[in-house]
C-alpha angles and dihedrals in degrees: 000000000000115000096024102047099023094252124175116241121209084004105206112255090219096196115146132250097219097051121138107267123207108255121248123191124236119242127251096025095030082224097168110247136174120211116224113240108247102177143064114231106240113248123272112263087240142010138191134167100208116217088276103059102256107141109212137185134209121194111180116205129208099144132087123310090255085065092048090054097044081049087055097041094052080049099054090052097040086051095046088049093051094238089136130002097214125047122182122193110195119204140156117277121246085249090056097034080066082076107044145082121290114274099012111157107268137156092255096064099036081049093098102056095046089102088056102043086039084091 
């Protein structure tokens, strides 16, 4: 992809530091509170902007299923910023995930949350 269609690796998640966070409230006394943002997202594992402008991301998964969710995650707000338009989240199919370790990302697991990334 890279080499062949001029694809980014490891394309930069410029998301500020200083952004407004949503307010949470503290526990016992539900005094609203934001937590500052103290780390950088990781960059997408590739990035492209097509002939028409569209900017798209690819993160491919073979870690844990904590790892695929952290990839969608990073996706979805990078989605919501603008930062790309397409977002594209690879993981092993149902049929593959038979033959690999236990806990590996895969759609079957990420297939709950579907209704809450489809925004």
């Amino acid at each position: 992809m890279r080499d062949a269609e001029g694809w980014l690796a490891e394309g930069d998640v410029f998301l500020s530091r200083d952004r407004q966070q949503p307010p949470i409230k503290l526990y016992p006394s539900l005094e609203p509170y934001r937590e500052p943002i103290t780390s950088d997202f990781g960059g997408f594992d590739f990035m492209t902007t097509a002939p028409n402008g569209t900017r798209i991301a690819i993160e491919w998964e073979t870690g844990n299923i904590s790892s695929s969710h952290r990839s969608m995650n990073k996706l979805a707000i990078a989605l919501s910023n603008g930062i790309v338009e397409v977002g594209v989240l690879i993981v092993p199919s149902r049929k593959l995930y038979e033959h690999l370790t236990d806990r590996i990302g895969n759609i079957g697991e990420l297939s709950g949350y579907l209704s809450m990334w489809k925004d």
